[in-house]
C-alpha positions in Angstrom: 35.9 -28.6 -89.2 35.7 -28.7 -85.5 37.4 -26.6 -82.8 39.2 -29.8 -82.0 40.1 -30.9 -85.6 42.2 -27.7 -86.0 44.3 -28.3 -82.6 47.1 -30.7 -82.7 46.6 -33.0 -80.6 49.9 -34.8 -79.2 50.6 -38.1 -80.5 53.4 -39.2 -77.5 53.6 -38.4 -73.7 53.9 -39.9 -69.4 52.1 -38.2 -67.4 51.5 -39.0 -63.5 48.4 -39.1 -62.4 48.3 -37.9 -59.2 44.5 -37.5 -59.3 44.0 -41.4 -58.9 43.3 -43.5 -55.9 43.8 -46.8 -55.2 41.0 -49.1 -53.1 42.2 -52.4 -52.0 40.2 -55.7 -51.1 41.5 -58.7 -49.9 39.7 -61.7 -47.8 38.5 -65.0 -49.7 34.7 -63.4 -50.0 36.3 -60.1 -51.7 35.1 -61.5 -55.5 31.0 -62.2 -54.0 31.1 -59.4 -52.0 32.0 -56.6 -54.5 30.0 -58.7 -57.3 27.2 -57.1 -55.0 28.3 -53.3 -54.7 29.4 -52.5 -58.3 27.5 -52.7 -61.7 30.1 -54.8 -63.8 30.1 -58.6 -63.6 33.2 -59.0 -60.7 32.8 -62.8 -61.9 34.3 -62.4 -65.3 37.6 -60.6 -63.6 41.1 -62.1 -64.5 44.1 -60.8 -63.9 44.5 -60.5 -67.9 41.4 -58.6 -68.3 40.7 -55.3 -66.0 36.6 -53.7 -65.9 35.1 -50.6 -66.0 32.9 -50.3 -63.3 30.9 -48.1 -61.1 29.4 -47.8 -57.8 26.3 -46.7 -56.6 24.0 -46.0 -53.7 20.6 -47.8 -53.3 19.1 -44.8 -55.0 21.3 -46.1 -58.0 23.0 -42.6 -57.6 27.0 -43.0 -58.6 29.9 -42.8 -55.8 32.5 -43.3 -57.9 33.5 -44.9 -61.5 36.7 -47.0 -61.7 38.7 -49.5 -63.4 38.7 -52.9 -61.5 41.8 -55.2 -61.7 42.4 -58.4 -60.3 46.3 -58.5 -58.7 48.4 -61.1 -57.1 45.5 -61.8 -54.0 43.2 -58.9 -54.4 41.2 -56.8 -55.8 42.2 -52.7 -56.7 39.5 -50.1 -58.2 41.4 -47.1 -59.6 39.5 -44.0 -58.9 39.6 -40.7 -59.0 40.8 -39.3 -55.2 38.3 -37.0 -54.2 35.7 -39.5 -54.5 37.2 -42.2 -53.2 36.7 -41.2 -49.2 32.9 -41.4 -49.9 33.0 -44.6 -52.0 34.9 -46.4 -49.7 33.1 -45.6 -46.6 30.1 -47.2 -48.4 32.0 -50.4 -49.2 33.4 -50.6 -45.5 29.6 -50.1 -44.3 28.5 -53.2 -45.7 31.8 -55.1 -45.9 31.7 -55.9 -42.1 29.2 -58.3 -42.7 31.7 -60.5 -45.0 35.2 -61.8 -45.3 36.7 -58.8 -46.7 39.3 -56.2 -46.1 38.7 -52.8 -47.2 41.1 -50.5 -47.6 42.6 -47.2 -49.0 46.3 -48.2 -50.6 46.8 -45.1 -52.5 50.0 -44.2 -50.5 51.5 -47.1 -51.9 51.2 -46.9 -56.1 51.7 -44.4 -58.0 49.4 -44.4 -61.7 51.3 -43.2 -64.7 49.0 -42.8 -68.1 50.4 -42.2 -71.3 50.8 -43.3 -74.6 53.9 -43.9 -77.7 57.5 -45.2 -78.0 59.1 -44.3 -75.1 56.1 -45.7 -73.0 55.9 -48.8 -74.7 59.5 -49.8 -74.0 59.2 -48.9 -70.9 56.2 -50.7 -70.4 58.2 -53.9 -72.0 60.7 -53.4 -70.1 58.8 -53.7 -66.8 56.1 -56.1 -67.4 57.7 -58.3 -70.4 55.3 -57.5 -72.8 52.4 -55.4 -73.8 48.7 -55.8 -73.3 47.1 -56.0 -77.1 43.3 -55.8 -76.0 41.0 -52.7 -75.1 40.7 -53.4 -71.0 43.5 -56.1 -71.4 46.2 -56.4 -68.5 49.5 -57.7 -68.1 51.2 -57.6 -64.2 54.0 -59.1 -62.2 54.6 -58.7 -58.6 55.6 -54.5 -59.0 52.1 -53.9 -60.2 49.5 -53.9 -63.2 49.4 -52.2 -67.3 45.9 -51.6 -69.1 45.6 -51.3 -72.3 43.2 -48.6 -73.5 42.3 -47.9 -77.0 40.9 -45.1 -77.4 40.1 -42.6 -79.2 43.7 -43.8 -79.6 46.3 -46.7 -78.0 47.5 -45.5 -74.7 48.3 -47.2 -71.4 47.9 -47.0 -67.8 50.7 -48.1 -65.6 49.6 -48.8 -61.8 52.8 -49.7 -59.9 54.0 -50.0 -56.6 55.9 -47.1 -55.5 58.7 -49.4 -53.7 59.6 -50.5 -57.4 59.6 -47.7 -59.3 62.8 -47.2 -61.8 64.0 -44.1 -62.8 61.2 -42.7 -65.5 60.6 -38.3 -66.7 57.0 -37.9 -67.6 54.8 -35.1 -67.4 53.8 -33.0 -63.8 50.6 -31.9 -65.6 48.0 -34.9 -66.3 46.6 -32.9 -69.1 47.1 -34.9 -72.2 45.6 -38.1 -70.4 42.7 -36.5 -68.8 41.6 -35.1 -73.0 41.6 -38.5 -74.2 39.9 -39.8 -71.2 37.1 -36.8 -72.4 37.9 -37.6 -76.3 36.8 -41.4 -75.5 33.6 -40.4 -73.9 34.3 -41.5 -70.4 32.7 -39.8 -67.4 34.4 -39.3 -64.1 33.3 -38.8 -60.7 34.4 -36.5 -58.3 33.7 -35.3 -55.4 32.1 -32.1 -57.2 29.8 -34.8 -59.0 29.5 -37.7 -56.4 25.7 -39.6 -55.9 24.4 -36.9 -58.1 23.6 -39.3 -61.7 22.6 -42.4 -62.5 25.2 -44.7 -64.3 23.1 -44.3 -67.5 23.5 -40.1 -67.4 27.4 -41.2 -67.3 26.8 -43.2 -70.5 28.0 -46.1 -68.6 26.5 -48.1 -70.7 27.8 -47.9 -73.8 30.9 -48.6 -72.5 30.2 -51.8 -71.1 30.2 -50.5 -68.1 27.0 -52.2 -66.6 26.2 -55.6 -66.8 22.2 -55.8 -66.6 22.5 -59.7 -66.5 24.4 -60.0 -63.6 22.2 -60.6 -59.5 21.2 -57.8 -57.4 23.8 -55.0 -56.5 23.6 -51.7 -54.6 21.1 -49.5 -56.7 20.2 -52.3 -59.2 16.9 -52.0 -59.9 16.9 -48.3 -60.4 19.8 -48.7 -62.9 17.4 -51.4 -64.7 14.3 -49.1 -64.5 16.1 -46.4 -66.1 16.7 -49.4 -69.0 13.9 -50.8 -69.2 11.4 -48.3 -69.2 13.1 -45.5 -70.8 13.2 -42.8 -67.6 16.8 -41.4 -68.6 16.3 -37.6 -69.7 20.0 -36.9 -69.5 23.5 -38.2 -71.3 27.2 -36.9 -71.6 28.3 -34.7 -74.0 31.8 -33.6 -75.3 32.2 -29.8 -75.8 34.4 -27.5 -76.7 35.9 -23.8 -76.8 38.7 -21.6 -77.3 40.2 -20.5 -73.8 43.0 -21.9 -71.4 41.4 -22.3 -67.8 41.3 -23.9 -64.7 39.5 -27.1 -63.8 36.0 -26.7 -64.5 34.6 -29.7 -62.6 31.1 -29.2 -61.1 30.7 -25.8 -63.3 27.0 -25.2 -64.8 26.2 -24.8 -67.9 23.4 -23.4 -69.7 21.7 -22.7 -73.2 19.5 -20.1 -74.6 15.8 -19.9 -75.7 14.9 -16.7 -77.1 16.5 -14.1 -75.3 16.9 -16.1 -72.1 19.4 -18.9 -70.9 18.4 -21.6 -68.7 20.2 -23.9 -66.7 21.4 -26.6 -69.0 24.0 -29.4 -66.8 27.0 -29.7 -64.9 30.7 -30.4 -66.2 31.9 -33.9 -65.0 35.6 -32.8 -65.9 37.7 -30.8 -68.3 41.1 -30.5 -69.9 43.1 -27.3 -71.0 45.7 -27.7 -74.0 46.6 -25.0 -76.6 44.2 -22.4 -76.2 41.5 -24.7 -76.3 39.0 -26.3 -73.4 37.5 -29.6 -73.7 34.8 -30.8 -71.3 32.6 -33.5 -70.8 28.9 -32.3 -69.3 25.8 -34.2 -68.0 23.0 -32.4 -70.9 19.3 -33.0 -71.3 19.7 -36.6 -74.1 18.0 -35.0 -76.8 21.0 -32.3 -77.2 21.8 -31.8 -80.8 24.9 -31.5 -82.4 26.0 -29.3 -82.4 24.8 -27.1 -79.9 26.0 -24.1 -78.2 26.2 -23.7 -74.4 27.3 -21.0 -72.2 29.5 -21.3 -68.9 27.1 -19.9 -66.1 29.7 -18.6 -63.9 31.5 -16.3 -67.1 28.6 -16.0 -69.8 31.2 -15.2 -72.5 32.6 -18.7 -72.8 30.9 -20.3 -75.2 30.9 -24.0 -75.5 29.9 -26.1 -78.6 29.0 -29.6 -78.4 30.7 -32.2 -80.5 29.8 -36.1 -81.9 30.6 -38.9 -79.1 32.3 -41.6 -79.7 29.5 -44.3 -79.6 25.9 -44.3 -79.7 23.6 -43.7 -77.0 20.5 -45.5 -75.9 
């Protein structure tokens, strides 16, 4: 049994996610020109099915990783906050060139994450129905819902703030932000920004890429690291008994012999119940498990646990 088999884990809750940024683009040449700057196919977008995406510098080094949803006449990439500023001065760098508005409309919507009953209806109630599909949307003029399932069904609510109803959820973003980490899915921030390839985010396996699509921003190093087998690093869920801060952009590191050595970097973390759960950019060939120490207070110990998918 696992440290995280033998904590409950909650089965219902609304939490707001205060954490998440919005970027807006509008302009007829908004679907080429961000076809060009992110590494999912933008040409498959509908407003009934949102992406997972992520953006990169020519180095192929990430700015950011967000969902991409087609609304009413634009585009809007939920990201995390503190990486947004950096992500979406790269997009207005290169945007001048087409017919595209750029723009940061996170004062506008607020994002609510959650998952059971009470959610659903509400969720109904709003939109009309629920989305069925992994990355399937429904939306109306107040804003979007995407359906995510896993590791279990939960939802994310992006709606505009002028149409809000009266809803109680969560202050602390806690339970969302564990399941994000339970499902395997890296985050940037600005702790972690143009630090990894997509690849060391595990983007891939959750369709994340599309190495079909033309040339983008960073393209050919993301199709190197592919191709010819250069990725020396993945992401790893770990886990271990302590309530504590946010350890985003924390080191970790593992022992060999009677010495440790520096071992990667925490890409986020969630406290619940006495119990820590982190996801961490490791050299590929970790094992599980595997036992890593924080670097800033040796006597946390960290153990490694089975992803959700495979790894290539």
């Amino acid at each position: 049994m696992s440290v995280t088999d033998s904590v409950p884990q909650n089965t219902s809750y609304i939490c707001e996610l205060n954490n998440k940024g919005i970027i807006q683009l509008q302009g007829e040449e908004r679907v080429k020109y961000l076809q060009g700057q992110v590494t999912a196919d933008i040409e498959v977008l509908t407003k009934a099915k949102s992406l997972l995406s992520c953006h990169c510098d020519f180095k192929g080094k990430v700015w950011s990783v967000s969902y991409i949803l087609s609304w009413e006449d634009s585009i809007l990439l939920v990201t995390h906050k503190t990486a947004l500023t950096r992500s979406l001065g790269e997009l207005n760098k290169y945007g001048v060139f087409a017919k595209v508005d750029i723009n940061d409309d996170s004062d506008n919507w607020q994002v609510l994450g959650g998952k059971g009953l009470e959610f659903e209806e509400y969720i109904t109630e709003q939109f009309g129905s629920l989305p069925k599909e992994h990355q399937s949307t429904v939306s109306n003029d107040s804003g979007l819902v995407i359906s995510i399932e896993s590791p279990s069904p939960r939802y994310l609510v992006v709606q505009k703030k002028a149409s809000l109803p009266a809803l109680s959820f969560q202050p602390e973003d806690q339970e969302w932000e564990l399941d994000d980490i339970k499902s395997g899915l890296a985050e940037i921030k600005v702790e972690t920004s143009n630090e990894y390839v997509p690849q060391m985010l595990n983007l891939q396996a959750l369709n994340a890429i599309n190495f079909d699509k033309g040339c983008y921003m960073g393209q050919e190093v993301v199709a190197r690291t592919k191709y010819l087998g250069r990725n020396k690093r993945a992401s790893f869920i770990l886990s271990a008994r302590l309530t504590t801060e946010d350890l985003t952009g924390q080191s970790l590191e593992y022992q060999v012999g009677e010495n440790w050595r520096p071992g990667g970097k925490i890409l986020r973390s969630a406290s619940i119940n006495n119990q820590t759960t982190i996801l961490a950019v490791l050299p590929i060939d970790t094992a599980i498990p595997s036992v890593f120490r924080l670097k800033s207070s040796p006597s946390v110990i960290f153990t490694t646990e089975t992803l959700p998918y495979k790894i290539q």
